[in-house]
MARBA-3410 file (N, C-alpha, C, O; in Angstrom, 1 decimal):
219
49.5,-90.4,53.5,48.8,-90.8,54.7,49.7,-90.6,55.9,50.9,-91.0,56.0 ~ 48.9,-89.8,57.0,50.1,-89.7,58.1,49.7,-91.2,58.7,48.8,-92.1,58.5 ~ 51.3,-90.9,59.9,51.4,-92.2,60.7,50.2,-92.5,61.3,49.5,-93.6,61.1 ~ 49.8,-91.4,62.2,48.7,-92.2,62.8,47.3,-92.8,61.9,46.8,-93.7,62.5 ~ 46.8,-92.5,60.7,46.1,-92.8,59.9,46.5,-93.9,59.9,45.6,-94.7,60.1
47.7,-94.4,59.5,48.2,-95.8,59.1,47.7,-96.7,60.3,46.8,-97.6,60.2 ~ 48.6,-96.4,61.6,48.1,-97.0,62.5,46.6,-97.3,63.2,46.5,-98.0,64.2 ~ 45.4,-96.7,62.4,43.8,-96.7,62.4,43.6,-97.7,61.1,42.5,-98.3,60.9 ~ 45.0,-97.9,60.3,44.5,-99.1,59.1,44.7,-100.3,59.8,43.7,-101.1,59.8 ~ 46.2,-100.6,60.6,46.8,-101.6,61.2,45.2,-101.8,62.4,44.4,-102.8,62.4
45.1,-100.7,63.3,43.9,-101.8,64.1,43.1,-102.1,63.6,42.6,-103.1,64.1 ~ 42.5,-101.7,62.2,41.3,-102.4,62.1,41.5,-103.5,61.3,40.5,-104.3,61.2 ~ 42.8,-103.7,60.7,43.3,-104.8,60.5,43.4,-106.1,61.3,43.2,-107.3,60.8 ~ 43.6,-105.8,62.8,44.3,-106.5,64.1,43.2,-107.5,64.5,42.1,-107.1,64.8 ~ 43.4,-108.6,64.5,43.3,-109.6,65.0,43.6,-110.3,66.2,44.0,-111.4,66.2
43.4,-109.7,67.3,43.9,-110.8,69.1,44.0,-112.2,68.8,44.9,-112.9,69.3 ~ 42.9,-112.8,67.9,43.1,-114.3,68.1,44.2,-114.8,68.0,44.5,-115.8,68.6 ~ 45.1,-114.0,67.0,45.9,-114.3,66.6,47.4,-114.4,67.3,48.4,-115.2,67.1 ~ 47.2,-113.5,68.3,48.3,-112.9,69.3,49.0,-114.6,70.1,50.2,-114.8,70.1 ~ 48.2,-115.3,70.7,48.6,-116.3,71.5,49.8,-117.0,71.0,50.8,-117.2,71.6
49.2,-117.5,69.1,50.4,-118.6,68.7,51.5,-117.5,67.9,52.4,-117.9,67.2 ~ 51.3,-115.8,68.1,52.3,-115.1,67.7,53.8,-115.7,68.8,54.9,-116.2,68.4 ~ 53.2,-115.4,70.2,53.5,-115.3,71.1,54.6,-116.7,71.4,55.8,-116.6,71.7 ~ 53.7,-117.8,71.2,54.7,-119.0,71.3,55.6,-119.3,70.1,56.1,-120.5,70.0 ~ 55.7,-118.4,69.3,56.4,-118.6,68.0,57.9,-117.4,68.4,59.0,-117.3,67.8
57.4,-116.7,69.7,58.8,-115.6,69.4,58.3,-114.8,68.8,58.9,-113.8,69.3 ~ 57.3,-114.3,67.8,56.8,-113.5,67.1,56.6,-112.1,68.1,56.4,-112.6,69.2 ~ 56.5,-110.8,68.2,56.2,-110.0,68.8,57.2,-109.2,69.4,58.3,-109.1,69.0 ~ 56.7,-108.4,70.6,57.8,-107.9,71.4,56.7,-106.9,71.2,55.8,-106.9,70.3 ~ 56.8,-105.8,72.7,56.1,-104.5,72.9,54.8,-104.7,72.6,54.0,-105.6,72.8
54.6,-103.1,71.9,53.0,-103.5,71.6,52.5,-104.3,70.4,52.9,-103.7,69.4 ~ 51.7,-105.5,70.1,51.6,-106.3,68.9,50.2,-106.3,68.6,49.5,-106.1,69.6 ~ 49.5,-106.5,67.5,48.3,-106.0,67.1,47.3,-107.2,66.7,46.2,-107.4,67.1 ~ 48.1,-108.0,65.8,47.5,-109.3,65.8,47.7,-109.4,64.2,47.5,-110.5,63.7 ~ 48.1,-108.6,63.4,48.3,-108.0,61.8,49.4,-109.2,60.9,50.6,-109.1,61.1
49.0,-110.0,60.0,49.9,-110.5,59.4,50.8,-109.9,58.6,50.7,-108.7,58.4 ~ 51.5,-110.4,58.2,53.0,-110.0,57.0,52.3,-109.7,55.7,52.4,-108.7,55.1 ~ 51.3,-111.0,55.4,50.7,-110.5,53.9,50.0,-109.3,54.0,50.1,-108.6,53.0 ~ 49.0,-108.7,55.3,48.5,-107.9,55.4,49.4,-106.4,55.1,49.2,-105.3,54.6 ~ 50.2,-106.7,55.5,51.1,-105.8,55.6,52.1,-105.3,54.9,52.8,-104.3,55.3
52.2,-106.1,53.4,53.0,-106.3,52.5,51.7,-105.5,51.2,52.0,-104.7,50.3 ~ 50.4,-105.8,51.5,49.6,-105.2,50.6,49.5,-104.1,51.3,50.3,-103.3,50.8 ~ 49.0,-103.6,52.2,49.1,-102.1,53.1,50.5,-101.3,52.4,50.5,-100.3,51.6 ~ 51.8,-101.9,52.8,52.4,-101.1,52.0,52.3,-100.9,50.2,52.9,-100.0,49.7 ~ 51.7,-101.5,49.5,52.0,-101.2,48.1,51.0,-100.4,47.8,51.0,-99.8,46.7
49.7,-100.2,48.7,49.1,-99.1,48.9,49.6,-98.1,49.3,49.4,-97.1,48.6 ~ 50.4,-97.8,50.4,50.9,-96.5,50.7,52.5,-96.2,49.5,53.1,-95.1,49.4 ~ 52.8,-97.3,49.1,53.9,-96.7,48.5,54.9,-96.1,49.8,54.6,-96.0,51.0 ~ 56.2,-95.9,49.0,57.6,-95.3,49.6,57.6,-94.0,50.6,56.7,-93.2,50.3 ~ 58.2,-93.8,51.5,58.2,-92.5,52.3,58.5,-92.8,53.3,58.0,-93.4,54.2
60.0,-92.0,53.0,60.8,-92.0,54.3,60.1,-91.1,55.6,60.5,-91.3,56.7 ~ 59.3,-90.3,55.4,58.7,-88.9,56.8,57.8,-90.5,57.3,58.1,-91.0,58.4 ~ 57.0,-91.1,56.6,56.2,-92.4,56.9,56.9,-93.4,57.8,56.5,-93.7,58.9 ~ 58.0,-93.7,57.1,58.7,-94.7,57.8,58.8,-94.5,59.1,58.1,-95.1,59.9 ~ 59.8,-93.6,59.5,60.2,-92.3,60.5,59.2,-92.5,61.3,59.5,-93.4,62.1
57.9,-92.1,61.3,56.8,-92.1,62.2,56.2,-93.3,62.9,55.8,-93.3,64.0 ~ 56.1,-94.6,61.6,55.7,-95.7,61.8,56.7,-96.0,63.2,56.2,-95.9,64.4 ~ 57.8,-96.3,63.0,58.9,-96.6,63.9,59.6,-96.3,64.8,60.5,-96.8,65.4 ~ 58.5,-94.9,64.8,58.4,-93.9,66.7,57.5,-95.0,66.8,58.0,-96.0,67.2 ~ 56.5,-95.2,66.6,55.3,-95.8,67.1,55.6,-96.9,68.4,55.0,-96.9,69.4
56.9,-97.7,68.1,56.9,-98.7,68.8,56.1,-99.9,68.7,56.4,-100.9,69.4 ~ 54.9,-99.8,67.8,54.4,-101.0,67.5,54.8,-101.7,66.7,55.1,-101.1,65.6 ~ 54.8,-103.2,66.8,55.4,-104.0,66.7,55.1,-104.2,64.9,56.1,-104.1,64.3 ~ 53.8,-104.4,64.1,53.8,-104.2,62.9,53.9,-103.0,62.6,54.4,-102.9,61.4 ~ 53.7,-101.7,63.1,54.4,-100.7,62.1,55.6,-100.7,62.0,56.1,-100.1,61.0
56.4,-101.3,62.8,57.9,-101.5,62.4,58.0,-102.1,61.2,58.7,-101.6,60.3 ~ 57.5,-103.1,61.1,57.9,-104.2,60.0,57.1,-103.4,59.0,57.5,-103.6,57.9 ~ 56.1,-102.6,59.1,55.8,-101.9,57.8,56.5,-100.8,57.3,56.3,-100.4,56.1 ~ 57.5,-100.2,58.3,57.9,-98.8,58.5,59.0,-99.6,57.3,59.1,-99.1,56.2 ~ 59.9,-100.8,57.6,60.7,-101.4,56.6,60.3,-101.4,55.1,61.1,-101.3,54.2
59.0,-101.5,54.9,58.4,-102.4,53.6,58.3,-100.9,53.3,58.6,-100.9,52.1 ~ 58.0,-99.7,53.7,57.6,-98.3,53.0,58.8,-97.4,52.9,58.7,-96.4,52.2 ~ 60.1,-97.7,53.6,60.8,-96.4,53.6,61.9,-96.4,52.1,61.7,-97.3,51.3 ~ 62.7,-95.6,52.0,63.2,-95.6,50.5,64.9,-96.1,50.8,65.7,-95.3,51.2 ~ 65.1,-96.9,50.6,66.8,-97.5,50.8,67.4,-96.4,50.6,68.2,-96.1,51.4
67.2,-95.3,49.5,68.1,-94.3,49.2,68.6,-93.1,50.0,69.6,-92.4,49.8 ~ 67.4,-93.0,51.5,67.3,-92.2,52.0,68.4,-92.6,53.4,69.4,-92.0,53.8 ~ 67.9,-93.7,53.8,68.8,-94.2,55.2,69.8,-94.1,55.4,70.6,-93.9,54.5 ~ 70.2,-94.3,56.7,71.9,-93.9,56.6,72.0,-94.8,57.7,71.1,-95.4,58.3 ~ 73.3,-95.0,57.8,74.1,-96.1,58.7,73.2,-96.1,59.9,72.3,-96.9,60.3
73.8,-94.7,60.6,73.3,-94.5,61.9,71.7,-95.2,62.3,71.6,-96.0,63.2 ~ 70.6,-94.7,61.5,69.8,-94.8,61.3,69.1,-96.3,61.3,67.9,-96.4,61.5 ~ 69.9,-97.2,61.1,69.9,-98.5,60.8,70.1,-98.8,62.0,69.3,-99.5,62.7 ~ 71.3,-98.4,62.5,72.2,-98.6,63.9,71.0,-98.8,64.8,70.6,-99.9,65.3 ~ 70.3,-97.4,64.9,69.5,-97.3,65.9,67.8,-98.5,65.6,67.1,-99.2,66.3
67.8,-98.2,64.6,66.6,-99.5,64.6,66.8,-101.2,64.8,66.0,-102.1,65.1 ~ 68.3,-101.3,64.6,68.3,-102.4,65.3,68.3,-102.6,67.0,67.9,-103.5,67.7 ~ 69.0,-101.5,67.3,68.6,-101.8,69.0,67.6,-102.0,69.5,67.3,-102.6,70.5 ~ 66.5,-101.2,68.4,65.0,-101.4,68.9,64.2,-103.0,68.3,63.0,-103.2,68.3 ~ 65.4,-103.9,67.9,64.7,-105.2,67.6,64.2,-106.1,69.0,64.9,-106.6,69.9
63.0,-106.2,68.7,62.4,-106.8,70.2,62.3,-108.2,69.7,62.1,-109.1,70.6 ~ 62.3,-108.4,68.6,62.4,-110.2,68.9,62.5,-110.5,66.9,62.2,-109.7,66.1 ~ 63.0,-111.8,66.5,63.9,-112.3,65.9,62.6,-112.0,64.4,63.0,-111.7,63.3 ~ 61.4,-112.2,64.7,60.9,-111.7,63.0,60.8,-110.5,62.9,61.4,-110.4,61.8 ~ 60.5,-109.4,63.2,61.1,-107.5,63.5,62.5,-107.8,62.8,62.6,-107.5,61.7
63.3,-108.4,63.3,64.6,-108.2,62.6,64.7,-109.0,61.0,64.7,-108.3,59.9 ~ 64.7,-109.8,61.0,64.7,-110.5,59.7,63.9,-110.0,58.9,64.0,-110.3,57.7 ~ 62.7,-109.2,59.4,62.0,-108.0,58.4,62.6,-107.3,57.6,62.6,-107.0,56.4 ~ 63.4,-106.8,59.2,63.7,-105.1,58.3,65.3,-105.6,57.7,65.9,-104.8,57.0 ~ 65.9,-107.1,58.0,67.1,-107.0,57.4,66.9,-107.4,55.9,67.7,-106.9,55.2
65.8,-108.1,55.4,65.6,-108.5,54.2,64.6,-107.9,53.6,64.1,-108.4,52.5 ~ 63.9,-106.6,54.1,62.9,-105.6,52.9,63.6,-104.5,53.2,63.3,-103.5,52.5 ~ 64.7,-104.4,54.2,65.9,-102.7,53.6,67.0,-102.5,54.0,67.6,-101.5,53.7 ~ 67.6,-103.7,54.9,68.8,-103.5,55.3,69.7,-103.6,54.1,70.6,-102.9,53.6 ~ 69.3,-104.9,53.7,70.4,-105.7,52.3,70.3,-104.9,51.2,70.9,-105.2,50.2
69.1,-103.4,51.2,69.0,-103.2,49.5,69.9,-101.8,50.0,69.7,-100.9,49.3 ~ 70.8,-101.6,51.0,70.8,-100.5,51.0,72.8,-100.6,51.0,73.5,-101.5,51.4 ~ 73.2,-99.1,50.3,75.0,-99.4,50.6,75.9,-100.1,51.7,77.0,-100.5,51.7 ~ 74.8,-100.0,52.9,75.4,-100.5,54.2,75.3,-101.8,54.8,75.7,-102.2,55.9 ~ 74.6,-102.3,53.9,74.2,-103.7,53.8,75.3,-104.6,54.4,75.0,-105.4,55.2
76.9,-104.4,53.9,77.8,-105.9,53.9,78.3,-105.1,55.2,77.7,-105.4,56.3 ~ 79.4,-104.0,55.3,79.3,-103.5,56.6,78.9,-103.8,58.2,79.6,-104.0,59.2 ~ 77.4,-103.8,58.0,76.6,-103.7,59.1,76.2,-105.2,59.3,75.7,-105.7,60.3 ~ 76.4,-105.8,58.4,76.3,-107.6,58.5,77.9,-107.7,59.5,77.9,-108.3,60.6 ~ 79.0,-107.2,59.0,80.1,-107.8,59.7,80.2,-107.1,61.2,80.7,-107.8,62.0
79.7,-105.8,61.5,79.9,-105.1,62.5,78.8,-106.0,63.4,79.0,-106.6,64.5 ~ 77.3,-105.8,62.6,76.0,-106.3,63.8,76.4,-108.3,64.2,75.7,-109.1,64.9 ~ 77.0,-108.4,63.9,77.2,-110.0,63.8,78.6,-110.3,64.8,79.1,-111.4,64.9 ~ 79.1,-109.0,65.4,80.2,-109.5,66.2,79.5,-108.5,67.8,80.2,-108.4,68.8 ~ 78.4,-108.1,67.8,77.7,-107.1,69.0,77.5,-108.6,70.0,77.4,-109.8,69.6
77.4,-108.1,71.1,76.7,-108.8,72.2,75.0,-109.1,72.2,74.3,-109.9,72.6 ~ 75.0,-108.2,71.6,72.9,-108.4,71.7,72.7,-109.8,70.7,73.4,-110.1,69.7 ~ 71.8,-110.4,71.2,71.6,-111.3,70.3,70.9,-111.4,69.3,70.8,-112.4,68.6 ~ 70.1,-110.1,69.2,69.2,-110.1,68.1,69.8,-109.1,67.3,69.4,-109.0,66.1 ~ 70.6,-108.4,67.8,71.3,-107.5,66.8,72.1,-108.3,66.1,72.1,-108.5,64.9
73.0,-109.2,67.2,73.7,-110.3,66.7,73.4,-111.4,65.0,74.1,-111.8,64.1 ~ 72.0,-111.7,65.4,71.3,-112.6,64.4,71.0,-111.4,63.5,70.9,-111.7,62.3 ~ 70.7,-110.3,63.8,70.6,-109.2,62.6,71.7,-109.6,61.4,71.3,-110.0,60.3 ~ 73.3,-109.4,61.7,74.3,-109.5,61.6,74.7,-110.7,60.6,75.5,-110.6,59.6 ~ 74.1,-111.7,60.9,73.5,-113.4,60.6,72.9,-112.9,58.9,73.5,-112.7,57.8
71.5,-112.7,59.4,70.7,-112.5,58.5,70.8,-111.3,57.3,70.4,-111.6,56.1 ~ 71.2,-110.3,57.5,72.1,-109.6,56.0,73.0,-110.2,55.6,73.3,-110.2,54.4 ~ 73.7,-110.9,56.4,74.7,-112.0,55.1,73.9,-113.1,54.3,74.4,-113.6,53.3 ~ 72.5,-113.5,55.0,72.2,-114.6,54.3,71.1,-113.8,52.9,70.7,-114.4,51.9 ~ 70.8,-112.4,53.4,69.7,-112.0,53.0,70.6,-111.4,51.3,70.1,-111.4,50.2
71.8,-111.1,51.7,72.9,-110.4,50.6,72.9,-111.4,49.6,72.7,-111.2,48.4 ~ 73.3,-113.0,50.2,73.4,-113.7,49.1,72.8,-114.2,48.6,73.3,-115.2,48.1 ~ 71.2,-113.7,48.4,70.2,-114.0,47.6,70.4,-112.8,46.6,70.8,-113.0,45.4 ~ 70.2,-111.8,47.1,69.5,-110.6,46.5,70.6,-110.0,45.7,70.3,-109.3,44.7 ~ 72.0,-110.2,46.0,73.4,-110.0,45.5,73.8,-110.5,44.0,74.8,-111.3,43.8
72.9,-109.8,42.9,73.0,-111.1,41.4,74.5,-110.9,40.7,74.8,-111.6,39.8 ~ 75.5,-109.7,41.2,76.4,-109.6,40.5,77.7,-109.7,41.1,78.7,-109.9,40.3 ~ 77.9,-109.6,42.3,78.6,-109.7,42.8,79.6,-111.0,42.9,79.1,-112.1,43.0 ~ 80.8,-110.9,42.8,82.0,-112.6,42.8,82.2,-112.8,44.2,81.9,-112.1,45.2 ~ 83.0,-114.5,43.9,83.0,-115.1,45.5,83.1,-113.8,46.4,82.2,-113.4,47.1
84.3,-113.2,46.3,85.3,-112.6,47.4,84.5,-111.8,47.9,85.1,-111.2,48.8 ~ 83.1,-111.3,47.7,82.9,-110.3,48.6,82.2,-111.1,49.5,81.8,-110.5,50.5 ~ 81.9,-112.6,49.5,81.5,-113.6,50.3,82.3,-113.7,51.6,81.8,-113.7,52.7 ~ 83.5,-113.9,51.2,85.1,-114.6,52.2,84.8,-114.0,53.3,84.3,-114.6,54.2 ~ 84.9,-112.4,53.4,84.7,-111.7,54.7,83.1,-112.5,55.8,83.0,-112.4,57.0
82.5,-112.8,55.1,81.3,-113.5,55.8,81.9,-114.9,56.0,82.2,-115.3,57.1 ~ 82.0,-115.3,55.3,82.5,-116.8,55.7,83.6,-116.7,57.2,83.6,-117.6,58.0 ~ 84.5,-115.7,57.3,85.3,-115.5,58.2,84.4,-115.0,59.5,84.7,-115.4,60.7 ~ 83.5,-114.3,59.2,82.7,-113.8,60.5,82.0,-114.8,61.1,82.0,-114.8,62.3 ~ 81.0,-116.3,60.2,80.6,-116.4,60.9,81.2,-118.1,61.5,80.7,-118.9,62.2
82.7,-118.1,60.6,83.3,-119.1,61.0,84.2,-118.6,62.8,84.9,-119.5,63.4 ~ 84.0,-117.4,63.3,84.6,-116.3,64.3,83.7,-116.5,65.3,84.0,-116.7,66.5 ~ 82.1,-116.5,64.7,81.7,-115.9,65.9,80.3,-117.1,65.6,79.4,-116.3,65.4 ~ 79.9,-118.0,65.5,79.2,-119.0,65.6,79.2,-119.7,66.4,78.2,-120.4,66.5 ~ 80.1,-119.9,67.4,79.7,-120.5,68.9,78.9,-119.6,69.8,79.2,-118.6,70.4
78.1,-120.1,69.6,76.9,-118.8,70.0,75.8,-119.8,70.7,75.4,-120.6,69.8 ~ 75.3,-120.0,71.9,74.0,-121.1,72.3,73.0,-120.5,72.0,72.0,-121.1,72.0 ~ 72.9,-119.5,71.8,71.6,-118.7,71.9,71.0,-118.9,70.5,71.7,-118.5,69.6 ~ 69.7,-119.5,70.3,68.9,-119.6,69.6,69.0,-119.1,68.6,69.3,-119.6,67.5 ~ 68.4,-117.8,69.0,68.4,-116.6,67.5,69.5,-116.4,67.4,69.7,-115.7,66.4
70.8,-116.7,68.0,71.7,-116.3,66.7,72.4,-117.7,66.4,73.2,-117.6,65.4 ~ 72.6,-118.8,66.8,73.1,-119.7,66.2,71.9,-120.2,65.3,72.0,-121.4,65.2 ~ 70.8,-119.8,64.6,70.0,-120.4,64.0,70.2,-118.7,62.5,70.1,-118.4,61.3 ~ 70.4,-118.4,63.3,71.0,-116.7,62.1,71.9,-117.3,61.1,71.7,-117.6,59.9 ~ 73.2,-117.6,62.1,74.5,-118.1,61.4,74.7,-119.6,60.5,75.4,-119.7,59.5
73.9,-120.6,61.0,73.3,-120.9,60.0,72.9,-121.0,58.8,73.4,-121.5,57.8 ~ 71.7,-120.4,58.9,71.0,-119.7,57.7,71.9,-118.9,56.9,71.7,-119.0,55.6 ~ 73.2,-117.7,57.4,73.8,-117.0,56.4,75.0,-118.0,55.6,75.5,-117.7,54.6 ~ 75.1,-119.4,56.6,76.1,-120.1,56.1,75.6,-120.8,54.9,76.2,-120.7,53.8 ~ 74.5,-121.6,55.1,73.9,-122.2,54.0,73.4,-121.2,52.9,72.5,-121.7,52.2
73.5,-120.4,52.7,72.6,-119.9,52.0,73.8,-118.8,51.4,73.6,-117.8,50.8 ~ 75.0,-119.4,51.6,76.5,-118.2,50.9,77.0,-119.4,50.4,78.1,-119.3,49.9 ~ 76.4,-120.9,50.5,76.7,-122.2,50.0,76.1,-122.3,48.9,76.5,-123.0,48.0 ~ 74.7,-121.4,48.7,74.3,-122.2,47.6,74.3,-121.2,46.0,73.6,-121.4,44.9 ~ 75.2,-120.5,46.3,76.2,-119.1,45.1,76.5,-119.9,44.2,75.9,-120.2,43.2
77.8,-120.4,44.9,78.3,-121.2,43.8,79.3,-122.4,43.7,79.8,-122.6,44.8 ~ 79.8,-123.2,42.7,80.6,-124.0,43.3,82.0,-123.9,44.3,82.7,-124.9,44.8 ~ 82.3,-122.5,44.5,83.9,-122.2,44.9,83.3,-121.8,46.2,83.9,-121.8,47.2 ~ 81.7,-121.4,46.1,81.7,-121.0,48.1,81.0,-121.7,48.7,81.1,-121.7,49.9 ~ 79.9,-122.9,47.9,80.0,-124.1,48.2,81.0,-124.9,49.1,80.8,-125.2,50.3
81.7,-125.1,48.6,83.4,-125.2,49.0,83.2,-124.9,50.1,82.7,-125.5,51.0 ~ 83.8,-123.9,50.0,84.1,-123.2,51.1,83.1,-122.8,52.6,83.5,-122.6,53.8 ~ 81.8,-123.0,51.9,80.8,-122.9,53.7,81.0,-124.5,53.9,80.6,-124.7,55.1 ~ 81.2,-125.6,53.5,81.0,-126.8,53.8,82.4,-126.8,54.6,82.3,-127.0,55.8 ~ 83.6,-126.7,54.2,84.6,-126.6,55.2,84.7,-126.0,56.2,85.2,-126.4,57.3
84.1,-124.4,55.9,83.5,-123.7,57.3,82.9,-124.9,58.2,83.5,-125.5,59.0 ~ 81.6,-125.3,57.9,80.7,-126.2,58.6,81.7,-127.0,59.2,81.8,-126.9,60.4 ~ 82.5,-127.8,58.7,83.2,-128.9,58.7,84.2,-128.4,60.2,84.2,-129.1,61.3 ~ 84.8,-127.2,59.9,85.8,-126.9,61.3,84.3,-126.5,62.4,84.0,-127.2,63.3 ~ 83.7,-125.5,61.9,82.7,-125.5,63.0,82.5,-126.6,64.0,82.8,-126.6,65.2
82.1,-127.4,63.5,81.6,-129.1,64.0,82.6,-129.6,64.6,82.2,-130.5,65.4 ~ 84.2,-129.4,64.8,84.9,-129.4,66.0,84.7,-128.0,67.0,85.4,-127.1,67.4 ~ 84.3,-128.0,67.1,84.3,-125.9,68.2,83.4,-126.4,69.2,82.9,-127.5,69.3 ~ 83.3,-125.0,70.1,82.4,-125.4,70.6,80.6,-125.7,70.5,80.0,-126.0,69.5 ~ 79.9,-125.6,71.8,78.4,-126.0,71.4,77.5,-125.4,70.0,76.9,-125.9,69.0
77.7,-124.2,70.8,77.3,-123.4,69.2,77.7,-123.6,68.2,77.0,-123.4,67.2 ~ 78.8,-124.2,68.2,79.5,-124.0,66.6,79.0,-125.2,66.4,78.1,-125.2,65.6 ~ 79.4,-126.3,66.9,78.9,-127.6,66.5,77.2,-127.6,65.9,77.0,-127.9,64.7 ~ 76.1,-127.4,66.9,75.3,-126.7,66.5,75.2,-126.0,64.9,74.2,-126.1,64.2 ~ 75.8,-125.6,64.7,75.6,-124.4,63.3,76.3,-125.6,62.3,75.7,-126.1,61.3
77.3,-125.8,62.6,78.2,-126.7,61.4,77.5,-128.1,61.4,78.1,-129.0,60.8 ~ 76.4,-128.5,61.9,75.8,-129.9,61.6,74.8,-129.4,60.8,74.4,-129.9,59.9 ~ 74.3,-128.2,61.3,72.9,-128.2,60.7,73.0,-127.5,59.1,72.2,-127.7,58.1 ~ 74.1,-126.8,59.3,74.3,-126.3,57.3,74.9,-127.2,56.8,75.0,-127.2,55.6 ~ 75.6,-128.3,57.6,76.0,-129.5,56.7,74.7,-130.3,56.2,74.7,-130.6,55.0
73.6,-130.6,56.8,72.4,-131.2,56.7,72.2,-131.0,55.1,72.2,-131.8,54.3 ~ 72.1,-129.5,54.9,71.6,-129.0,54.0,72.5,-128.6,52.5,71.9,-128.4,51.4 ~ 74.1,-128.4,52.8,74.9,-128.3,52.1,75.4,-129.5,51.3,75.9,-129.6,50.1 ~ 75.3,-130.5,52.5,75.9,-131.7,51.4,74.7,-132.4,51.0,74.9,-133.4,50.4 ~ 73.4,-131.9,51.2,72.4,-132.4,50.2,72.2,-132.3,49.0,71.8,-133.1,48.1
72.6,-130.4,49.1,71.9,-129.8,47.3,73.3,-128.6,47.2,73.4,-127.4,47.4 ~ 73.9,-129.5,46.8,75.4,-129.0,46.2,74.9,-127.9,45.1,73.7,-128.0,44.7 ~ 75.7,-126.7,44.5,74.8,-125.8,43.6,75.1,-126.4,42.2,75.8,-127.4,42.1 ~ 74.5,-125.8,41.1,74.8,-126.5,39.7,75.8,-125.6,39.1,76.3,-125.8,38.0
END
C-alpha cells in the first residue's frame, strides 16, 4: 500500500473529538488526526514491515503516521543517521517514546544513541535519550549488569534537568535499570540516593525512582 493510501486509512480512522484531551495531555504536535495507538498498532499488522512505507509515512509530517511509520519499518534497514534525523522531528513526548520503544531499542544503535540523545539540549531528543535506556532494559533479555553502568552514569550526569519531559524520561530509565537485578538495583537506588542531594531536577528524579525502587526491590 502506498503512503498516501495509508494516510486515506488514518483519516477515515480520525476522530476530532478526540483531539482536545490529546491536546491537554501533550499528546500531538503538527498535523494530528484524532487516531489511537491501538488503531494504529492493528493498521500496522495489516500492512506489515516496509522500509519505502516507513520513509513516506514520515515525510508526511503527520503526527500518527509517524508513530505508525515506527510500528512498520524493518530495524534491519535503519541507520544511525536516519534515527538522528527522526528524532529532531519529535514534536512532543508520545512521537518519541513511540518510535524509541517500537524501533529505536530493537535496532544496533539502540545503547549509543541512548547515551549521545540524552546529553543534546533539545528536550525531547533529550527524554528520547531517557527512554532507550528505559526501553533497553526491558527488551534487553541477555545482556549483564555492565552494559547498564554506562546508563547509570549518564543519567546520574545529566538528570538535573527542570523540564518535564526529560526529568520524568530520566526517571523512568532509572527505575526501570533497577528492576534487572539485584546488583543494579543497587546501584540505581544509590544513583537516586546522590541525585536527591543535586540540584532541582535531580532531586526531582532521585525521589521519585526512590518511591518506586525501595518499594519492589527485584527477586
Amino acid at each position: 500500500m502506498a503512503p498516501d493510501q495509508v494516510l486515506d486509512r488514518l483519516r477515515a480512522l480520525a476522530d476530532p473529538s478526540r483531539l482536545d484531551g490529546m491536546a491537554r495531555y501533550g499528546i500531538g504536535g503538527g498535523t494530528v488526526l484524532g487516531v489511537t495507538v491501538a488503531e494504529l498498532r492493528a493498521l500496522a499488522k495489516e500492512l506489515g514491515r516496509s522500509h519505502e512505507l516507513a520513509a513516506g509515512l514520515w515525510a508526511s509530517g503527520v503526527h500518527e503516521a509517524r508513530i505508525l511509520a515506527s510500528l512498520v519499518e524493518e530495524p534491519g534497514q535503519v541507520t544511525a543517521e536516519q534515527l538522528d534525523g527522526w528524532a529532531a522531528g519529535f514534536a512532543s513526548w508520545d512521537l518519541c517514546d513511540q518510535v524509541c520503544q517500537n524501533l529505536v531499542r530493537h535496532t544496533p544503535f539502540g545503547a549509543p544513541l541512548a547515551l549521545e540523545w540524552s546529553g543534546r539540549p533539545e528536550p525531547v531528543v533529550k527524554r528520547a535519550g531517557f527512554a532507550v535506556m528505559a526501553g533497553l532494559a526491558v527488551a534487553d533479555k541477555v545482556s549483564g549488569d555492565d552494559r547498564f553502568e554506562p546508563f547509570l552514569w549518564a543519567i546520574a550526569e545529566r538528570a538535573d534537568d527542570e523540564r518535564t519531559v526529560v526529568r520524568k524520561g530520566a526517571s523512568w530509565a532509572l527505575r526501570q535499570i533497577g528492576k534487572r537485578s539485584p546488583g543494579l538495583h543497587a546501584r540505581a537506588v544509590e544513583t537516586a540516593q546522590e541525585l536527591v542531594s543535586g540540584g532541582p531536577g535531580a532531586r526531582w528524579v532521585g525521589r521519585d525512582a526512590l518511591r518506586e525502587l525501595e518499594r519492589r526491590p527485584p527477586r
